[in-house]
C-alpha positions as CSV (number, residue, x, y, z in Angstrom):
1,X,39.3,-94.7,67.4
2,X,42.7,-96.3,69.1
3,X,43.2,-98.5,72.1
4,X,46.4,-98.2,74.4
5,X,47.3,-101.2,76.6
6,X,49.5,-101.7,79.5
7,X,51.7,-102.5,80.7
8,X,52.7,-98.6,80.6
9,X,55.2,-96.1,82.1
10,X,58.2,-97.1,79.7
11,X,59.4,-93.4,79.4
12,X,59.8,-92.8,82.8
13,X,62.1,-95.2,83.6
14,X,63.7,-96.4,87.3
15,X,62.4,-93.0,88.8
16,X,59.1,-93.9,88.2
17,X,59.9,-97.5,89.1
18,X,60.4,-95.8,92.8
19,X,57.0,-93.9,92.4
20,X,55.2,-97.0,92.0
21,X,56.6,-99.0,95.4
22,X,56.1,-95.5,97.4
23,X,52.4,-96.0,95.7
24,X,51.8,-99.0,97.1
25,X,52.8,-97.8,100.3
26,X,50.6,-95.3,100.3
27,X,47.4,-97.7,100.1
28,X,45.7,-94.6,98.3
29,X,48.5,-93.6,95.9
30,X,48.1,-92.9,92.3
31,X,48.2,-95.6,89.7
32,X,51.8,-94.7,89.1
33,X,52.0,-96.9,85.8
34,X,51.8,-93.8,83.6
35,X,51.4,-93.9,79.8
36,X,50.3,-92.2,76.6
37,X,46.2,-92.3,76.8
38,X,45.8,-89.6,74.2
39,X,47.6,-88.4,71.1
40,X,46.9,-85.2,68.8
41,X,45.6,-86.8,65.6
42,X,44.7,-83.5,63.9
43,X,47.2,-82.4,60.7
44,X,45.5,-79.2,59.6
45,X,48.0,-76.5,59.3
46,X,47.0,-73.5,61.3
47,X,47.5,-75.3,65.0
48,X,50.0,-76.3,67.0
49,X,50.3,-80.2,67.0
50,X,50.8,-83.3,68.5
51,X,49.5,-81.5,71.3
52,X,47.2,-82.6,74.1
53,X,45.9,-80.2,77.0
54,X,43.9,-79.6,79.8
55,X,42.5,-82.6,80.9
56,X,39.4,-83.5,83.0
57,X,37.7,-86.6,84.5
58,X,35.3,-88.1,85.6
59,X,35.2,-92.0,87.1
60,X,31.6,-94.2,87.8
61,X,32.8,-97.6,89.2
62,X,35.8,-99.3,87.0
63,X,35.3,-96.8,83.8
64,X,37.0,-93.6,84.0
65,X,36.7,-91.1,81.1
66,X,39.2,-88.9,80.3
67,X,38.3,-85.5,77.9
68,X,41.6,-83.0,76.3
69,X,41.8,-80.6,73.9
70,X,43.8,-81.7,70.8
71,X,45.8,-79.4,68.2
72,X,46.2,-76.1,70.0
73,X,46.3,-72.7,68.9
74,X,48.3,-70.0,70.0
75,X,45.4,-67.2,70.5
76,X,43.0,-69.7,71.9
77,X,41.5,-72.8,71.2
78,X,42.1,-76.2,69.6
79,X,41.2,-78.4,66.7
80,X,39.0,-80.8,68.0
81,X,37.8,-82.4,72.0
82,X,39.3,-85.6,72.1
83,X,38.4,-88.7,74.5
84,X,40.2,-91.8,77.0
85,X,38.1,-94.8,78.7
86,X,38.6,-97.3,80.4
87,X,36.6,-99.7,82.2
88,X,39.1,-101.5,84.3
89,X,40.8,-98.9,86.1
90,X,43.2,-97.9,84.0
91,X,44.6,-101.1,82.8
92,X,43.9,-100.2,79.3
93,X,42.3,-97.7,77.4
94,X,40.1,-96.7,74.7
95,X,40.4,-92.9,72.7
96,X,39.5,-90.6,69.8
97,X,37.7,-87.8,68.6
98,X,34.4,-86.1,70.3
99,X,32.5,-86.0,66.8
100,X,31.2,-83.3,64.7
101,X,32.5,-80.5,66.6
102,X,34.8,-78.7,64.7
103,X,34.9,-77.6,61.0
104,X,38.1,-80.1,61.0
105,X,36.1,-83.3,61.5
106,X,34.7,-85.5,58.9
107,X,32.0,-85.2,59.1
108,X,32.8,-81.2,59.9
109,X,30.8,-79.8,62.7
110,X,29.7,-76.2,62.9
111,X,32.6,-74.6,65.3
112,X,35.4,-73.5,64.2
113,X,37.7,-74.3,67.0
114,X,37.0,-76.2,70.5
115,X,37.9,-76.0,74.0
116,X,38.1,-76.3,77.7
117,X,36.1,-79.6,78.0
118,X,34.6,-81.3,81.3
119,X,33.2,-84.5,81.6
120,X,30.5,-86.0,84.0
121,X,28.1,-89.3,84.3
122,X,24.3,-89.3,84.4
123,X,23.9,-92.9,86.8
124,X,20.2,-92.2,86.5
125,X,20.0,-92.3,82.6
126,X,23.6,-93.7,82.4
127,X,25.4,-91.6,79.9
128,X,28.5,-90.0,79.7
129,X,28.0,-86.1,78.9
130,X,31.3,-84.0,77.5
131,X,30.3,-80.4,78.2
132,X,32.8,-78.0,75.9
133,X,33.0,-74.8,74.1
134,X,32.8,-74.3,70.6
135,X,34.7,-71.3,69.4
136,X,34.4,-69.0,66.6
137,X,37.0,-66.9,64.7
138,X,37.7,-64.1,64.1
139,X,38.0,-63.7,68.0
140,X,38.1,-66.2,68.9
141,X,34.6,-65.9,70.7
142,X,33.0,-68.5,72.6
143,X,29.9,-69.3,70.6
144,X,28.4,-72.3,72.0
145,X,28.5,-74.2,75.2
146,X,27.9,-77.8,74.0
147,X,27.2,-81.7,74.8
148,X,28.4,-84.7,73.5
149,X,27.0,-88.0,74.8
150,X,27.7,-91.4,75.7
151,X,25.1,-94.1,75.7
152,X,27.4,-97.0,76.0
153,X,30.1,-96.6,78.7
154,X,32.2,-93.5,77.1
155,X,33.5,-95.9,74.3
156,X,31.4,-94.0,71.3
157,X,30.4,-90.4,71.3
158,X,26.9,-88.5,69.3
159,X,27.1,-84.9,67.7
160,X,26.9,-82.8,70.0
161,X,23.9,-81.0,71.6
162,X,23.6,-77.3,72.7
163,X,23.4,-76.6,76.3
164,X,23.5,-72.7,75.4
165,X,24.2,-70.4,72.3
166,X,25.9,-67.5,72.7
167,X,23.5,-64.1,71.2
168,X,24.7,-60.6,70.0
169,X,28.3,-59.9,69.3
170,X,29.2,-59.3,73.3
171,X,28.5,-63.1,74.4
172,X,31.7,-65.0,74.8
173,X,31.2,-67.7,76.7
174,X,34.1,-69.7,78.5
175,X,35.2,-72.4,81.2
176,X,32.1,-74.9,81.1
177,X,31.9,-77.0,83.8
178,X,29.5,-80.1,83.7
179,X,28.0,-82.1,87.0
180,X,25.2,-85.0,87.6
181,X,23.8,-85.2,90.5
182,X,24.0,-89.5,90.8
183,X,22.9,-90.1,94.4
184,X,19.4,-92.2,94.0
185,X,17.8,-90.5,97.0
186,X,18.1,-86.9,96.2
187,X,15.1,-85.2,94.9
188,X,16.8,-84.0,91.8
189,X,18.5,-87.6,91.0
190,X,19.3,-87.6,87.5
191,X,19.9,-84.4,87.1
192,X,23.0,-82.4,85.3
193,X,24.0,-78.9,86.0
194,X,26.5,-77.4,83.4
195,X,28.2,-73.8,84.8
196,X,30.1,-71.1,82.4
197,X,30.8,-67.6,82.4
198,X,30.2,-64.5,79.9
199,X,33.3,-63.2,79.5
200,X,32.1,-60.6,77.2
201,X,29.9,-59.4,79.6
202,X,31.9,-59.0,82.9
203,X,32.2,-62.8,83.0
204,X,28.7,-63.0,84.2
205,X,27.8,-66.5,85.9
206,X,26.0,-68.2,83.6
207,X,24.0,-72.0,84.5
208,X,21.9,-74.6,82.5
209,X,20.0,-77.9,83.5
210,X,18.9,-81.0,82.0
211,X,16.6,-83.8,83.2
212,X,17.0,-86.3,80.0
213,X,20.0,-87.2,80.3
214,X,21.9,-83.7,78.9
215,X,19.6,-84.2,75.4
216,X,18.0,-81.1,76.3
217,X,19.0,-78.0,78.4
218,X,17.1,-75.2,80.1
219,X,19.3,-71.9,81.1
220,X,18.6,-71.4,84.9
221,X,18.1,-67.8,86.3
222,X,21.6,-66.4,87.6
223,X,22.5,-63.3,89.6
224,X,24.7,-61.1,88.2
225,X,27.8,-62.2,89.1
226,X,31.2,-61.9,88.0
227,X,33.1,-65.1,88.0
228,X,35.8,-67.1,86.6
229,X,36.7,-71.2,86.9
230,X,33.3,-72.2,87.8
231,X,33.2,-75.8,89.5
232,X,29.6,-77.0,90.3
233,X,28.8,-79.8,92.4
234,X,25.6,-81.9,93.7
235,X,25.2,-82.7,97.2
236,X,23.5,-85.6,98.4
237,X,20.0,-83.7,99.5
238,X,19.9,-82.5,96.0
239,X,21.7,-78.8,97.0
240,X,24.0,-77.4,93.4
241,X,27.0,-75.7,94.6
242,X,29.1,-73.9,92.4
243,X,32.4,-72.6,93.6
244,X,33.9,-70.3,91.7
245,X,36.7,-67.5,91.3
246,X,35.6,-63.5,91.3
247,X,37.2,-62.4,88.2
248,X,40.2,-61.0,89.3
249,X,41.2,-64.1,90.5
250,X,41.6,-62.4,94.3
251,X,38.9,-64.5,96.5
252,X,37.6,-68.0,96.1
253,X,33.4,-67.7,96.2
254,X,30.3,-70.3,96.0
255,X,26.5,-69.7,95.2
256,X,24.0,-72.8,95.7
257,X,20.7,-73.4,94.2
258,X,18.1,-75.6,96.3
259,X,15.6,-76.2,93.3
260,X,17.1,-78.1,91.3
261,X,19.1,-75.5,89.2
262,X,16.4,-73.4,88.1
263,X,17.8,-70.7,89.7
264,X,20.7,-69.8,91.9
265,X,21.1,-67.5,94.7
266,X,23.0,-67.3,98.4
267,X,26.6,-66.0,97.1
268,X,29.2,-66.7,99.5
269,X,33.2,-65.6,100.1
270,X,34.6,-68.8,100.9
271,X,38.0,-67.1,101.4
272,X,40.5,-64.6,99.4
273,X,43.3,-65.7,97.2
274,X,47.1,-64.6,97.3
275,X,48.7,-66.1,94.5
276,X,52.4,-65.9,93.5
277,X,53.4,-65.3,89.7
278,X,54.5,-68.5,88.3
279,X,58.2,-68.9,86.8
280,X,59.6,-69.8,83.2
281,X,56.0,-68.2,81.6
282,X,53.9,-70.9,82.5
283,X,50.6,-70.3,81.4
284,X,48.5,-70.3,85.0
285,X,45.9,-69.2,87.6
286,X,44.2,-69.7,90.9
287,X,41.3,-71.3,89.4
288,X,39.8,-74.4,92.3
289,X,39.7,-77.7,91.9
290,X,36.6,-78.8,93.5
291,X,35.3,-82.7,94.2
292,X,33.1,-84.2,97.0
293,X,33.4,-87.6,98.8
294,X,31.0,-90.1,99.7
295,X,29.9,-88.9,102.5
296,X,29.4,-85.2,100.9
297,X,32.0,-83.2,102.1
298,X,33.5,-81.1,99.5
299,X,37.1,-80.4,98.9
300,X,38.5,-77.1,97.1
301,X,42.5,-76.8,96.3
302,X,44.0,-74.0,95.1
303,X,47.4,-72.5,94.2
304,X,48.2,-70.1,97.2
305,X,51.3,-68.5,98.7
306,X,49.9,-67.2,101.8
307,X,51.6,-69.7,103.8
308,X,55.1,-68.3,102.8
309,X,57.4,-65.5,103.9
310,X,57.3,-62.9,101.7
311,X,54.8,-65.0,99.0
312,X,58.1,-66.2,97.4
313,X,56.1,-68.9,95.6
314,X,52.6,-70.9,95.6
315,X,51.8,-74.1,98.0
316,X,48.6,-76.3,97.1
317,X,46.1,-75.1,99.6
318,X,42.4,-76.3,100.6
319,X,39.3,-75.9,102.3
320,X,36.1,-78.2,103.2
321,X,32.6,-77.9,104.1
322,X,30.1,-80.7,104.6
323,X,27.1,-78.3,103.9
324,X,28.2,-75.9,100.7
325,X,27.5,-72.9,103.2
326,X,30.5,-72.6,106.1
327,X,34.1,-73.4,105.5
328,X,36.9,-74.6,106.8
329,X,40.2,-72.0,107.5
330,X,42.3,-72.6,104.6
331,X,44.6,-75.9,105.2
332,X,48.0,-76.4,103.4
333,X,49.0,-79.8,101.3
334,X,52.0,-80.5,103.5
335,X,53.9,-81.9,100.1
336,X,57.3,-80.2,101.5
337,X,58.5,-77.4,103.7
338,X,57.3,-73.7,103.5
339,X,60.5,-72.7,103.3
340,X,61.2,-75.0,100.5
341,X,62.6,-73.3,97.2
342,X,59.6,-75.4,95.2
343,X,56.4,-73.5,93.4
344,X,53.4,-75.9,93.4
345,X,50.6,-74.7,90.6
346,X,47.5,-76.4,89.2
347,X,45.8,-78.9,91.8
348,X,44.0,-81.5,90.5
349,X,41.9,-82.5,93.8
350,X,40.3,-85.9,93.8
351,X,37.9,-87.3,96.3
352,X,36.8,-91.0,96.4
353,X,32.8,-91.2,96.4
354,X,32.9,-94.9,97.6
355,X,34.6,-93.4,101.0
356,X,33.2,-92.0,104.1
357,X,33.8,-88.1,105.9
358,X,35.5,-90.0,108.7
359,X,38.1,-91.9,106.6
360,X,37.8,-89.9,103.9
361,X,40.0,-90.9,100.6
362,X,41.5,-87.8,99.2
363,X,44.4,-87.1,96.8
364,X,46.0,-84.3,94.8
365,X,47.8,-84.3,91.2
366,X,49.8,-81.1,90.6
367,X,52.5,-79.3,88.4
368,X,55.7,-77.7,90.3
369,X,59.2,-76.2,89.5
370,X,61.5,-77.5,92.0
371,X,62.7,-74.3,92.4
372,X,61.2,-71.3,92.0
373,X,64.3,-69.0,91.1
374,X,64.5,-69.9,87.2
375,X,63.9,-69.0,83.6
376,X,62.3,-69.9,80.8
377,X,65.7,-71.3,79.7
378,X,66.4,-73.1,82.9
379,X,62.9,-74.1,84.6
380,X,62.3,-78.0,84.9
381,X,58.6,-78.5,85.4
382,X,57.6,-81.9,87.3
383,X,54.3,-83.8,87.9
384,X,53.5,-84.3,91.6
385,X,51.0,-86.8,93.9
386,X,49.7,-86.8,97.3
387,X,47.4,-88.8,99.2
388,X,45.3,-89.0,102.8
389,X,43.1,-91.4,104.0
390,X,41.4,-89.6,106.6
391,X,40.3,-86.5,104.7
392,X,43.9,-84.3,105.3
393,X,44.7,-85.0,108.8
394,X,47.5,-86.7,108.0
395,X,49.4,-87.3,104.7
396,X,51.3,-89.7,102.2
397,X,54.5,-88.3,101.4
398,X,54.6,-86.8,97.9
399,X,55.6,-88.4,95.1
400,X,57.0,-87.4,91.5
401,X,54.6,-88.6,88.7
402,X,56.0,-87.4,85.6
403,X,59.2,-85.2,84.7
404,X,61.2,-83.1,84.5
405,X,60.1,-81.3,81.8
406,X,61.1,-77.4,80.2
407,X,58.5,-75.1,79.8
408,X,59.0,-74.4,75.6
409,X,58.3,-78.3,75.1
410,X,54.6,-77.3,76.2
411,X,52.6,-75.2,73.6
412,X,52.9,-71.7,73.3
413,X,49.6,-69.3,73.5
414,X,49.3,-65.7,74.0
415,X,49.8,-65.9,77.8
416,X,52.2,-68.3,78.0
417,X,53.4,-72.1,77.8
418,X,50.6,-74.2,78.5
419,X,49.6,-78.0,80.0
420,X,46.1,-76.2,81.0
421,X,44.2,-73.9,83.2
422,X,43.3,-77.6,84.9
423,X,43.9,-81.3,85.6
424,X,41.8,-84.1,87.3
425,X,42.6,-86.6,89.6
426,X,39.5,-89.4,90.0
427,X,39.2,-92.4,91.8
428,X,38.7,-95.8,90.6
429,X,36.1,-98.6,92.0
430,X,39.9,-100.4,93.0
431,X,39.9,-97.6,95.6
432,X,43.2,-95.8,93.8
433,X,43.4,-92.6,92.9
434,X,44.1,-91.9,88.9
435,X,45.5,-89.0,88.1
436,X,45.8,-87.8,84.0
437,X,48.2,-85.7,82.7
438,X,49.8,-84.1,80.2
439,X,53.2,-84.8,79.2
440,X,55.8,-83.3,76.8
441,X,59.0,-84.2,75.4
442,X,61.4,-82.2,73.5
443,X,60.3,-80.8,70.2
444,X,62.1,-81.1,67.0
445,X,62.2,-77.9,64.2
446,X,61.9,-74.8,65.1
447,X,61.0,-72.6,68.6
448,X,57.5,-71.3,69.0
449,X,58.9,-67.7,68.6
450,X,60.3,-68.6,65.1
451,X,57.7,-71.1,64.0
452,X,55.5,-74.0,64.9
453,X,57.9,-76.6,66.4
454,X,57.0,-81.1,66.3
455,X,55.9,-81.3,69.7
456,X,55.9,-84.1,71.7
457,X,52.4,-83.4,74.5
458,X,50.3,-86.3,74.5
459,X,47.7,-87.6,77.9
460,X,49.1,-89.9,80.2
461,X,47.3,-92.2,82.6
């Protein structure tokens, strides 16, 4: 286990320096003191390293928790689920290892690779849960949806627990996505819903519960329904909504359960998608970004190019509901003009729980390529913020987190370079919004087409 300290941000320099007076502005803006949270401490020879990717979070008063995937590999996967918390709003932070996962731990855990990790809080038996997937290879197949737990404010981690086990050689699971339901008056207080799909079986929605604090899971009765990206949330009555891709990756969906996630029903077409193909092989999708505010209205963002002439490239688009049943008409993040030459990708969509509908405190971390028109040789990828206070009737002007950055300083998997399929923004109990990211620098050694190359990706917040 490490500890990083602030004061942070030295590698960004005086363009940062501007970031953080347009954040103070912006009485919402990001924590804009960015630093390394997370580092790759994995040496084992088969993946890609000093690599961190695909962050999500999760914040319950001052602590946020951070969860990455460390030491990727290039058909799928990583060597280990790694961890960041603080519990002062980001002023410093704790990190390390998710134990016994992976067969390159000591002590070794079952999987043989791990990925695509999620992170929630259980306020009712105050834990920290870490849902992830535990591959196997050959494949790689997704064996295992799993749990690791915190019982002392994210700082140390327990073996993990399994939410659901994949059977026959057609399971695959992917994309788990972990949510409590905290609010003390709902009937089904304390309880956690994990979401995945079967990819090996038409990506069929699959859904789990627990009422012990995530030490043991019940699979809930699903439809069958194709999905990707699943994102469940818990209103305040108790209601699960899950919002959720169609697997094509063509229309933006939700289906609720009312009992508690026992079982799930009432599928809905929140909207469809039109999507433009990212530049420089960036490793992306559509997939939502989905959070709810205080007052329970829930926010989805997206990567959509419907707003532009011709769909020369992707804005950062959302919609809202207050009831996980009708939606809004698809809104667009004003972050510049639609006929700007810039392609916006991978919305991390935060919503502050300690604010109202009325004045609602929203804000979105995303990726984008200032223009649209390059290569792989000649695309600069940049880290963007955005803010509102009154739930996206008006907004901050946006602001440049982190770059710019080329596209072969990421890691290199089958479909392309890759920061993550998603990010997270959460707020803090200091009312800001804290976005983590991932970061990269230029490699040393060889390209990824030629070899495995130093890299330089680490988790900033």
């Amino acid at each position: 286990m490490s500890s990083f300290s602030s004061p942070h941000g030295r590698r960004f320099g005086l363009a940062l320096a501007a970031t953080v007076v347009a954040a103070l502005v912006a009485s919402l803006a990001a924590s804009a003191a960015l630093g390394p949270i997370l580092t790759d401490p994995f040496t084992n020879p088969d993946s890609q390293h000093k690599t961190v990717v695909e962050p999500d979070t999760f914040s319950a008063g001052s602590t946020i928790v951070a969860v990455a995937q460390m030491g990727q590999f290039t058909d799928e996967g990583a060597s280990g689920i790694g961890f960041a918390t603080t519990t002062n709003n980001a002023v410093s932070w704790t990190s390390g290892v998710l134990p016994a996962i992976t067969r390159y731990q000591n002590p070794a855990g079952p999987y043989d690779r791990a990925t695509d990790a999620s992170i929630a809080f259980d306020a009712r038996h105050n834990v920290w849960i870490a849902a992830s997937l535990g591959l196997r290879v050959p494949g790689p197949r997704g064996a295992a949806v799993i749990a690791s737990r915190s019982t002392n404010g994210g700082l140390a981690w327990a073996p993990p627990v399994t939410i659901a086990a994949a059977t026959g050689s057609s399971q695959n699971f992917e994309k788990p996505w972990i949510v409590c339901d905290d609010t003390a008056t709902s009937p089904f207080y304390g309880s956690c819903y994990a979401a995945f799909d079967d990819h090996g079986n038409g990506n069929a929605f699959k859904a789990a519960y627990s009422r012990d604090g995530g030490l043991t899971w019940t699979l809930s009765s699903t439809p069958n329904l194709g999905v990707i990206g699943v994102q469940p949330l818990a209103l305040p009555n108790g209601k699960v909504i899950v919002i959720f891709d169609n697997p094509s990756e063509t229309a933006i969906g939700v289906i609720t359960s009312g009992n508690g996630g026992v079982s799930y029903g009432g599928t809905v077409t929140i909207t469809s998608i039109t999507a433009a193909v990212d530049p420089g092989n960036i490793r992306s999708s559509p997939l939502p970004s989905a959070e709810i505010d205080g007052g329970g209205k829930v926010y989805v963002a997206w990567q959509d190019c419907r707003f532009r002439t011709g769909c020369t490239s992707n804005d950062i688009v959302y919609v809202t509901s207050s009831n996980g049943t009708t939606w809004s008409v698809v809104q667009r993040v004003p972050i510049d003009s639609v006929t700007s030459t810039v392609d916006h990708l991978t919305p991390g969509m935060g919503a502050d729980k300690s604010s109202s509908t009325v004045s609602s405190h929203i804000a979105v971390t995303y990726y984008y390529f200032p223009n649209v028109s390059c290569t792989i040789a000649t695309c600069q990828l940049d880290v963007g913020f955005i803010s509102s206070s009154n739930g996206g009737t008006t907004w901050s002007a946006a602001t440049q987190l982190a770059g710019p950055m080329s596209t072969p300083w990421l890691p290199c998997t089958n479909t392309g370079y890759m920061f993550g399929d998603y990010i997270s923004t959460s707020f803090g109990s200091d009312g800001l919004a804290h976005p983590v990211i991932v970061v990269a620098h230029a490699p040393t050694g060889p390209s990824c087409s030629t070899g495995i190359p130093t890299y330089d990706v680490a988790l900033y917040g």
